[in-house]
C-alpha positions, 0 to 999 in steps of 0.5 A, a space after each residue: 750796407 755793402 757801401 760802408 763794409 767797402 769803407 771799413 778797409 780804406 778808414 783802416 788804411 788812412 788811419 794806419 798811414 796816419 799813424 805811421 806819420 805820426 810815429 815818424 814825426 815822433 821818432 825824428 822829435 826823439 832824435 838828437 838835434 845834432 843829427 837834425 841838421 844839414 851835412 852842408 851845415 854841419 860841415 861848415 861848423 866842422 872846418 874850425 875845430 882843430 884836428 883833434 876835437 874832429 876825431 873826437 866827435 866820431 864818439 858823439 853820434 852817427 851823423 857825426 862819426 860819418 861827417 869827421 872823416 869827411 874830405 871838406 872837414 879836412 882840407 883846410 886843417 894843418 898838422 904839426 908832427 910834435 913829439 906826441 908819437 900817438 897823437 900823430 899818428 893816428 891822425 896821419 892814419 885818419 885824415 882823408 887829407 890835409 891843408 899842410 903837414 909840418 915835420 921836424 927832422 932830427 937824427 937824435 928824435 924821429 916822430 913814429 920814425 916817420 914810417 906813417 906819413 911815409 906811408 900814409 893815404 892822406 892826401 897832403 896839399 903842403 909839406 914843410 920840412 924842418 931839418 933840425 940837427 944830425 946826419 942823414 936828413 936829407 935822406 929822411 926827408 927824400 922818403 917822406 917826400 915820395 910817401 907824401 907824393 904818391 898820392 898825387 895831390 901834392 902842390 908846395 914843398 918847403 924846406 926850412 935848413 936850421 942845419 946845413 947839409 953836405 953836399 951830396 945830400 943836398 943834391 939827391 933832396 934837392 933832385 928828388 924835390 925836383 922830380 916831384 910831379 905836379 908841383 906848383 911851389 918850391 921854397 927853399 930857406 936856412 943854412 947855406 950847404 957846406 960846399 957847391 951842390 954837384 952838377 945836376 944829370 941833364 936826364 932832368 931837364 925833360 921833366 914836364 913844367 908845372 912849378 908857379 912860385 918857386 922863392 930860395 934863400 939858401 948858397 951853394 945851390 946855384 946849378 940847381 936853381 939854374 935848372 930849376 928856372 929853366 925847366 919852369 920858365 915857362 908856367 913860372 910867376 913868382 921868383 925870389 931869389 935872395 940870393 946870387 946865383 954866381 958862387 963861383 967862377 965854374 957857374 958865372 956863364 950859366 947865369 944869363 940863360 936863367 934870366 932868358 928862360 923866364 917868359 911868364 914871371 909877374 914878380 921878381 925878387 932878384 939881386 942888382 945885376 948888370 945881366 937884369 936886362 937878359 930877362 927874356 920877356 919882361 912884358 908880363 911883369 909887374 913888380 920888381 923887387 931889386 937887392 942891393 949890398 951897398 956896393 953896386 955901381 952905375 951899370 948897375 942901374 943903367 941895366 936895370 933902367 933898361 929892363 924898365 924900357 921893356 917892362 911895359 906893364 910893371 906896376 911896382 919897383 923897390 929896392 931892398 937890401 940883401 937879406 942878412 946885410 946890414 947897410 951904412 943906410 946914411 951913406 949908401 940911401 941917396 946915392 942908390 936912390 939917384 942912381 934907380 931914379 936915373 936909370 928910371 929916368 932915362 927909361 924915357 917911358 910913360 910908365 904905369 908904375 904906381 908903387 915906388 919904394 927905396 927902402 933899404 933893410 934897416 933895424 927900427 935904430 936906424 930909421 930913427 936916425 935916418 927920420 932925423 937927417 935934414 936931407 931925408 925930405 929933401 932927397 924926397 922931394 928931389 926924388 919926386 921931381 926927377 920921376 914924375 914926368 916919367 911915372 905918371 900913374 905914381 900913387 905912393 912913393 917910399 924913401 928910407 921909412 917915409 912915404 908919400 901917398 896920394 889921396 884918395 880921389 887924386 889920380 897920382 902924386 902932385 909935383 910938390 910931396 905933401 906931408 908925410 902920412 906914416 912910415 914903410 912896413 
């Protein structure tokens, strides 16, 4: 009798914990399917909707009012500022942080007069500033700029010049662009400035290096370039410089010590000069891109023949033609080709180039001339005879809108150019 009076309370527990088990199964059966997944999933699924659908799934339950606001739900999107003043801003006030942010600067129409990104937590990896049309927008984009800084995780800063800036403007943007910490790429494009940016103070030259990709197409900023090149020189990989650096006979010196100071760059894009071959150290480049006006000469080409001598590891030469410039492609293609080629040539280096392009900047009407002059195959085939002791490891050779690709299983091009298998991008 004692034995089942001590029972009664553990049958009573057991039947309690069941209960209790079961009303849980129950409640998490009740609960919306949505909540029953993974963060980890739901997150994955939240990386593709646009910025406004992510807010508005803080309406939808709690899990997901906690998840829109996540960090890895964010990372990858991308804000344009458009003229939607309460869209933007509340998303500037929202997002933890941002792949990229887009704004367009113009003194007629501000978006949120830009005082919230100005002083927004967001934490933005790329900024892009438009400067459209108006006075002042420089100074705009300096405070956005710092406001877009402070938190410390800004990496790209791109400036688009649909307008062209004076040049005092120009110089405080351009200096506040440079004295952003941190910084691993710098893009400059658009309209040239007015007149020639001041000098810049030597107080920036003890700033520390970070900068990796660093692309301008914009004149009458050459000094700074030039300090731009000799700062990074160092942690430097990516240069393009559409653009000659020499703009007028007070900066013509300064020129070779932006070549010297670059140690590290893989890839330069850079117009045809005789100073090439001050290029510190060009063993760690591997891709060449050479522009060309049409007016080059002999010592051109022999400079760049001796950079190729020291380039030990380059695995891709073209020549391009400068942007905006427009070539007498018929006239100017085979002597430039035979000029690059001889300066490859008298290299005298096994070279491990495998790319080769000789493709001037041409509209689709002049290719399709140029696909119809008899010397086209023929400057071709001579172009291969003439670099193939030298380029050994050669794959594909491009020549105005042809090229010539090795197959798959043959290690490099044969002697003899096979048939044309398409044209150049």
């Amino acid at each position: 009798m004692a034995n089942v009076t001590q029972a009664e309370p553990a049958a009573q527990a057991c039947s309690v914990q069941r209960g209790s088990t079961s009303s849980g199964a129950d409640e998490l059966e009740q609960r919306p399917a949505l909540e029953r997944l993974p963060d980890d999933v739901l997150l994955e699924v939240m990386q593709h909707l646009g910025a406004e659908d992510l807010l508005a799934c803080r309406l939808v339950c709690r899990t997901l009012c906690r998840l829109a606001l996540h960090r890895d739900a964010w990372r990858s999107k991308t804000l344009v500022c458009d003229r939607d003043e309460h869209r933007t801003c509340s998303l500037l006030r929202l997002a933890p942080c941002l792949r990229e942010l887009q704004l367009y600067l113009s003194a007629s129409e501000t978006v949120c007069d830009h005082s919230v990104a100005c002083a927004t937590a967001c934490e933005v990896t790329q900024v892009t500033m438009i400067l459209e049309s108006g006075s002042g927008l420089g100074y705009q984009a300096i405070q956005l700029l710092i406001g877009l800084a402070t938190p410390g995780r800004l990496k790209t800063v791109k400036v688009l010049l649909a307008t062209a800036l004076d040049r005092t403007e120009a110089t405080i943007l351009f200096l506040a662009i440079l004295r952003t910490p941190g910084l691993e790429e710098i893009t400059i494009k658009g309209r040239n400035i007015r007149q020639p940016m001041l000098k810049p103070s030597p107080v920036y030259e003890g700033l520390s290096s970070s900068l990796r990709t660093f692309c301008l197409n914009v004149e009458g900023v050459g000094e700074w370039a030039q300090l731009v090149l000799s700062m990074h020189g160092e942690t430097l990989k990516k240069v393009v410089l559409a653009t000659a650096l020499v703009e007028t006979e007070a900066t013509a010196a300064p020129c070779n010590l932006t070549l010297q100071s670059l140690r590290s760059v893989q890839e330069l894009t850079v117009q045809l000069d005789p100073r090439l071959q001050t290029l510190a150290e060009p063993t760690s480049l591997q891709v060449l891109y050479l522009l060309v006006d049409g007016r080059e000469a002999e010592e051109h080409f022999a400079a760049a023949g001796e950079l190729f001598l020291r380039a030990a590891n380059l695995r891709e030469v073209a020549m391009l033609a400068l942007p905006e410039k427009r070539l007498d492609v018929r006239a100017v293609l085979p002597g430039h080709c035979s000029l690059l080629v001889r300066g490859l040539v008298r290299a005298r280096a096994q070279s491990l180039v495998t790319k080769l392009s000789l493709v001037p900047k041409i509209s689709w009407e002049d290719s399709a001339e140029l696909l119809q002059l008899p010397q086209h195959p023929w400057l071709l085939a001579r172009t291969l005879r003439q670099v193939r002791p030298w380029l050994p490891a050669l794959r594909q050779l491009s020549v105005g809108r042809w090229v010539w690709t090795a197959p798959q299983r043959v290690p490099a091009l044969t002697a003899r150019p096979p048939r044309p298998c398409g044209s150049a991008p």
